[in-house]
C-alpha positions in Angstrom: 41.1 36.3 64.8 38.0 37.0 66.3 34.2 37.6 65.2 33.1 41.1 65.5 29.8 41.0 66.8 27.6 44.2 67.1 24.7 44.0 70.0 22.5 42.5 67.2 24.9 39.7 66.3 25.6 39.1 70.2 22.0 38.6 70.9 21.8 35.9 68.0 24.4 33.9 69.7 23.2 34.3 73.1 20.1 31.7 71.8 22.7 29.3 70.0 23.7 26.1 71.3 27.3 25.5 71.9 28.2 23.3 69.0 26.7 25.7 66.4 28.7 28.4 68.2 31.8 26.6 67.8 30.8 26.3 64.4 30.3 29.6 63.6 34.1 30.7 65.3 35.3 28.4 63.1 33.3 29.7 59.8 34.8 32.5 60.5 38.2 30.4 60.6 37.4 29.8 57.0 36.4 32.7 56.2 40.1 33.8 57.1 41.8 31.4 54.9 39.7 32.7 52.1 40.5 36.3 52.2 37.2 37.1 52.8 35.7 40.5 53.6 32.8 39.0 56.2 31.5 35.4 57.2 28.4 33.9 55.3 26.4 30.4 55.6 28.7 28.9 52.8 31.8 29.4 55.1 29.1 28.2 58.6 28.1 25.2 55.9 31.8 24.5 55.4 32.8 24.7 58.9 29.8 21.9 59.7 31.9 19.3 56.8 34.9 20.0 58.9 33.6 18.9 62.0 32.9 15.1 63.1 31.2 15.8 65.8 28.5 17.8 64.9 25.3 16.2 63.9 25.2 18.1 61.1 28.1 16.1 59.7 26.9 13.0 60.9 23.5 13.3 59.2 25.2 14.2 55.6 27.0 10.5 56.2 23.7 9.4 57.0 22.0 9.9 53.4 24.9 8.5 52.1 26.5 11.8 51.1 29.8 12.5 51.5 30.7 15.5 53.8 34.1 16.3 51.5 31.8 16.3 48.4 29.5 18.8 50.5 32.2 20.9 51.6 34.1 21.2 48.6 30.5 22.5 47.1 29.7 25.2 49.6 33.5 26.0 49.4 33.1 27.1 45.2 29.8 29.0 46.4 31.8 30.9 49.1 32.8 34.5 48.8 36.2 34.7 48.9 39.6 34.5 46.5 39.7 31.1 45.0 40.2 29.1 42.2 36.7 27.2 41.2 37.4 24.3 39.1 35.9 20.8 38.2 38.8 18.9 39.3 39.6 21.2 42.7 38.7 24.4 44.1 41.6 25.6 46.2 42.1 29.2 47.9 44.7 31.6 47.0 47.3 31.4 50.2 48.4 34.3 52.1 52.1 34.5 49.7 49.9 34.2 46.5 47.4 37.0 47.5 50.1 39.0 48.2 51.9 38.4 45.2 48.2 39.1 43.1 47.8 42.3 44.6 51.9 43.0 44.2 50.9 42.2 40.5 48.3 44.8 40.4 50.3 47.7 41.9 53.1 46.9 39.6 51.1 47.4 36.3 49.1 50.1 37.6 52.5 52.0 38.0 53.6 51.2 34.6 50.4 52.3 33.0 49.2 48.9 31.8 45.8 48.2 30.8 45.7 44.7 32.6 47.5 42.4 34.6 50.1 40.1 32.2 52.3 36.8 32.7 55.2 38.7 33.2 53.8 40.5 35.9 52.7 37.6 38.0 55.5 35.2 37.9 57.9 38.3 38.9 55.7 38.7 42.2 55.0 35.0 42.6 59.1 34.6 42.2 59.7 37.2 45.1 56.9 35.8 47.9 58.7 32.2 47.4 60.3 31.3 50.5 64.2 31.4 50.6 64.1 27.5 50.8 62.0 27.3 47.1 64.0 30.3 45.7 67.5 28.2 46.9 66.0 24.8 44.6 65.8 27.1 41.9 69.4 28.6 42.1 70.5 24.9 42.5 69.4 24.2 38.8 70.3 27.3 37.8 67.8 29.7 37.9 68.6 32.8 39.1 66.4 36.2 37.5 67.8 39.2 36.4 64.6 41.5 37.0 64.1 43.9 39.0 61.6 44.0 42.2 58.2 44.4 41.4 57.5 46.1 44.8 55.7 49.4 44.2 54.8 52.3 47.1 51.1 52.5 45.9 48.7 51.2 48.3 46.0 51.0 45.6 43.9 47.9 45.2 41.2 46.6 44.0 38.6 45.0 46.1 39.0 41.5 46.0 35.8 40.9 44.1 36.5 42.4 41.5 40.6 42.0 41.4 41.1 39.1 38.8 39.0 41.3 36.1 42.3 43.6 35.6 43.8 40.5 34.8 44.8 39.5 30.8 43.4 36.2 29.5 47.3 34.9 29.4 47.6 35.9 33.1 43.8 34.5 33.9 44.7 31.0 32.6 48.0 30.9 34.7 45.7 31.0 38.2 43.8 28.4 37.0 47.0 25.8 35.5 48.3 27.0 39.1 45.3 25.3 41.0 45.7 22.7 38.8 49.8 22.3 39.8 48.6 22.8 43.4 46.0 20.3 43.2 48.5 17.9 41.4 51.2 18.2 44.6 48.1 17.7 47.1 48.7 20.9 48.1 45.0 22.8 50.1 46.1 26.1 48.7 47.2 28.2 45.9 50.9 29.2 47.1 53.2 31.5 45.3 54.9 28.2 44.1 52.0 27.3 41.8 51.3 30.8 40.8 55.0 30.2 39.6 54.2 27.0 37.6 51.2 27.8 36.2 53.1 31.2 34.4 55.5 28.7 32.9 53.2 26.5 31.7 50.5 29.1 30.2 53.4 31.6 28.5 56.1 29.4 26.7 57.8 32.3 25.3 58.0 33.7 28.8 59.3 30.3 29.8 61.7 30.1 26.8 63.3 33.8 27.7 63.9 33.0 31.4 65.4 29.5 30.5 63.4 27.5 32.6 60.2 25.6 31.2 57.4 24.4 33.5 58.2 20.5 33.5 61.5 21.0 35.1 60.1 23.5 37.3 57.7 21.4 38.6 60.2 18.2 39.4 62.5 20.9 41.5 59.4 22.7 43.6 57.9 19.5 43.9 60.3 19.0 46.7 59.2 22.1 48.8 56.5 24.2 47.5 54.0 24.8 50.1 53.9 28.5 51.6 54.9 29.3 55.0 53.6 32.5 55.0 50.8 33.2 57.9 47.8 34.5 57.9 47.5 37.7 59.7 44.9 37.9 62.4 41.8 40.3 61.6 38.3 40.6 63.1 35.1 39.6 60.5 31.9 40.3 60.6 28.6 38.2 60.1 27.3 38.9 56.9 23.4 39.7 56.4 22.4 37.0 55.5 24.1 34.7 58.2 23.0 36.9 60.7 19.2 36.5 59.4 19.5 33.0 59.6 20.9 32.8 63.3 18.2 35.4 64.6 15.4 33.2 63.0 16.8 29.7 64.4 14.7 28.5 67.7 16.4 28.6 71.0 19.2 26.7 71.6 19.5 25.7 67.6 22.1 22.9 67.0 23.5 22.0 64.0 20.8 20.3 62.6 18.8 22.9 63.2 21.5 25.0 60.4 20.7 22.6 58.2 16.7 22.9 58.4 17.3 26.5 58.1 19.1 26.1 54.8 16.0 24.9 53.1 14.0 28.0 54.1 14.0 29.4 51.2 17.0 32.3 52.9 19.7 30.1 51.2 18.6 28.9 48.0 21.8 27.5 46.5 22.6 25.7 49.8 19.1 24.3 50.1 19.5 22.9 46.4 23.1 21.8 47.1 21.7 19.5 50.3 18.9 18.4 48.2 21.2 17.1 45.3 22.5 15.1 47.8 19.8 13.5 49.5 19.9 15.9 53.0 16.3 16.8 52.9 14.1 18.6 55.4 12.2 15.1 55.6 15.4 13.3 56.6 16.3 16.5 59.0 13.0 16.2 60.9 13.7 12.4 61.4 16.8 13.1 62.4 16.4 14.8 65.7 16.1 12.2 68.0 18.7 10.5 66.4 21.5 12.7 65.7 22.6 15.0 68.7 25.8 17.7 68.6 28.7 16.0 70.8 29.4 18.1 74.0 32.1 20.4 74.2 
């Protein structure tokens, strides 16, 4: 993966320093994992949490703030296919996203109004890996339906995907964070998608013969996905771009942070400020906090 850059965007790096660079390669790295379209401050802001040698991550430990806590904040603000919960916000992985949009394609072809139970678990069944699908045939589990894969190449854009979903079908993505949450899992894998169909539709559950606590004790043994992302060039969004074109000359990531109370990022400003990173604290900070060389 790489960042496309247009002669505009390459001119904003040029007056970067090499830390925020890094940073922003690896926003984009994030940006990736979320299925996202382009790469915005929340992904930069996420990338900084991620890194322990930035100042910018440094400075957060400073207030007394916890760079996890921070993270996990600019991740539910991030554009991107997600599950945003109290308990744990988690990405959709590269299996599950697949199996969503397989979803999709398989009631548009039958003419149904919205996305249903039956319709996910089918897809989230099929993007299992062999190894997940095996531990299910060992307790006896082994589907009579038929494949859910369709020819259309229609789909919606990802922003609007989940509202062709039914409320049955909504409240299985979100019991499926929860069951990936549960197994520690840092994605939503077609595993969970699985679980959480089982555990939202019993009757579903009942007909298939299989109900969600036994289901969980089997793919608790394997139930991450393997399935890679594929490689794809993003773009800065506007708003990103803004920022870096308005940052001083050789801007570290400090200087990302000052930005983000400027009044261009409101939600990230007020997410720093709940936690004590102020623009006071930033400007003492300078001499004190410095971006370790790559």
């Amino acid at each position: 993966m790489s960042l496309l850059l247009d002669d505009r965007g390459r001119k904003a790096f040029d007056n970067l320093a090499p830390r925020l660079l890094l940073l922003t390669q690896n926003a984009a790295t994030q940006a990736l994992r979320l299925h996202a379209s382009e790469v915005t401050l929340e992904h930069l802001l996420c990338a900084a949490m991620r890194d322990e040698d930035c100042a910018a991550y440094e400075v957060v430990c400073h207030a007394f703030a916890d760079p996890e806590t921070v993270f996990d904040e600019s991740l539910a603000l991030a554009p991107g296919l997600l599950v945003v919960a109290s308990a744990s916000t988690l990405p959709f992985s590269e299996g599950a996203v697949r199996a969503l949009y397989g979803s999709y394609r398989a009631a548009r072809l039958k003419d149904e109004a919205e996305v249903s139970c039956g319709r996910v678990i089918v897809c989230a069944f099929e993007a299992l890996s062999e190894s997940q699908r095996s531990l299910l045939r060992a307790i006896g589990f082994e589907p009579k339906w038929s494949s859910s894969d369709s020819t259309s190449s229609e789909a919606p854009d990802p922003g609007s995907l989940f509202s062709h979903f039914d409320e049955d079908a909504k409240k299985a993505l979100s019991r499926g964070n929860r069951a990936a949450s549960s197994l520690r899992a840092t994605e939503i894998g077609p595993a969970h998608l699985f679980l959480g169909c089982l555990q939202t539709d019993e009757a579903l559950a009942s007909t298939l013969g299989l109900n969600f606590s036994r289901a969980r004790l089997t793919l608790s043994q394997d139930h991450a996905d393997p399935t890679p992302v594929p490689e794809r060039e993003l773009a800065l969004d506007s708003g990103l771009l803004e920022l870096l074109e308005d940052l001083p000359d050789g801007a570290d990531s400090l200087g990302l942070l000052a930005a983000l109370h400027s009044g261009k990022a409101a939600d990230l400003g007020t997410l720093l400020m709940r936690h004590k990173v102020t623009p006071e604290l930033l400007a003492r900070s300078e001499t004190a906090f410095r971006d370790t060389d790559l």
